[in-house]
C-alpha positions in Angstrom: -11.6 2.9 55.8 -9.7 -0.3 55.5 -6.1 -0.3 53.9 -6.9 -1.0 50.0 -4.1 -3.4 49.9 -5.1 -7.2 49.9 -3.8 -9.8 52.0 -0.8 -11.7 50.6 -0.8 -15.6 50.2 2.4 -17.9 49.6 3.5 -21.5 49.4 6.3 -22.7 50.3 6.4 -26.5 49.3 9.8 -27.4 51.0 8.8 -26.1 54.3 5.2 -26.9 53.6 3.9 -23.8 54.9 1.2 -21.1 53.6 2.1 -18.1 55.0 -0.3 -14.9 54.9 0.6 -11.0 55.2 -1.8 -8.2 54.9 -2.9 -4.9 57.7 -6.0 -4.8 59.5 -7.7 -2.0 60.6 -9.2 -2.2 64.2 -10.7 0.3 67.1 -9.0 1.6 69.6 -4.7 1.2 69.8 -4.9 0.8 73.1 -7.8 -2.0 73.5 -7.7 -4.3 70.5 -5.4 -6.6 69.2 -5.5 -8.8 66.1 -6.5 -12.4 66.0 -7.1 -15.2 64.3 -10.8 -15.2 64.5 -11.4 -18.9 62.6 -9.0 -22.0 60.9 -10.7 -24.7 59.0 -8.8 -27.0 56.7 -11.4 -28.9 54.3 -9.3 -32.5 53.8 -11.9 -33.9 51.2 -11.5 -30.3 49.1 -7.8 -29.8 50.2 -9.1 -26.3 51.2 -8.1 -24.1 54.1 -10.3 -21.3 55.2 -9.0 -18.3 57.7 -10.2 -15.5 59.4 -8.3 -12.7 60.5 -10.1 -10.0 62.9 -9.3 -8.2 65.9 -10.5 -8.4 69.6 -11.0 -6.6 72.9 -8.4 -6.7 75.5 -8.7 -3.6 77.1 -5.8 -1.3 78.1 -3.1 -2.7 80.5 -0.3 -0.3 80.3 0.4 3.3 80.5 -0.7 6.1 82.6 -4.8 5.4 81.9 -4.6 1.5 82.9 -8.5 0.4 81.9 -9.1 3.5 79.9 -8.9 3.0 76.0 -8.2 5.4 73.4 -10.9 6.6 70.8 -9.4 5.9 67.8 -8.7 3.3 64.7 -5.3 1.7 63.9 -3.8 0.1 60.8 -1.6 -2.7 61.4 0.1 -5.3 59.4 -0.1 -9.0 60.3 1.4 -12.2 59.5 0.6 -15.5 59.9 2.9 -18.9 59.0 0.8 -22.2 59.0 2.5 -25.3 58.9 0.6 -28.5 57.7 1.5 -31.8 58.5 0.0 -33.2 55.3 0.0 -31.4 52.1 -0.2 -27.9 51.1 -4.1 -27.1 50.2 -4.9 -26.3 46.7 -6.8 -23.5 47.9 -6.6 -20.6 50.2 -9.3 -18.5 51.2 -8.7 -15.3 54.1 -11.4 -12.9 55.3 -10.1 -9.7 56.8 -12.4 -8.7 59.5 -11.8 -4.8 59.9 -13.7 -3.0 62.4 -16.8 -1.7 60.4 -19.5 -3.1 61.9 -21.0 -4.2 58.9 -19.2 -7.0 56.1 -19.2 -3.7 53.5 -15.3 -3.5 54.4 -14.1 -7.1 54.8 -11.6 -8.5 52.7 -12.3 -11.3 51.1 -9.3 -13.1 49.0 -8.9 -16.5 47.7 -5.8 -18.1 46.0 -5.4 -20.7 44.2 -2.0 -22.7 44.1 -0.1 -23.5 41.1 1.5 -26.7 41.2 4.8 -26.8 39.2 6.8 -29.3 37.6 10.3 -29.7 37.9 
């Protein structure tokens, strides 16, 4: 079962940076490692679309070298994008945890709030 928390999403307009926190949950401690899976950035839509999954790299330490462990870990992530044009108006992250199936993705979307000073 995925952690019920959703990814965070922040701005930061002076560094012009989105940066994105949240856990994933993926198979096998030993094996996997998380990723980022996809990175579009939509210029006509000032969108950007991220993917966040995890991926095979089999074990390469400890005293079972090649051998991986049967089991399903929870662990938290970050990610700090820095655009060289403006920050998008709109965020949207997809968590891809390891049930096979979409059922317990993580889908978030965030818009940002432009303020005046």
């Amino acid at each position: 079962i995925p952690p019920s928390e959703k990814p965070i999403i922040n701005f930061d307009s002076e560094e012009n940076e989105v940066y994105i926190e949240g856990v994933l949950t993926y198979g096998s401690s030993t094996c996997n490692a998380i990723t980022i899976r996809n990175l579009d950035f939509e210029d006509v839509k000032n969108e950007l679309y991220i993917g966040v999954g995890w991926i095979e790299e089999g074990n390469k330490s400890g005293l079972f070298t090649g051998s991986c462990t049967d089991d399903l870990d929870h662990k938290p992530y970050s990610v700090t994008l820095e655009l060289e044009s403006s920050l998008p108006s709109r965020v949207e992250i997809v968590e891809n945890h390891f049930d096979p199936t979409e059922d317990d993705d993580t889908h978030v979307v965030t818009n940002r709030i432009e303020y005046s000073e």
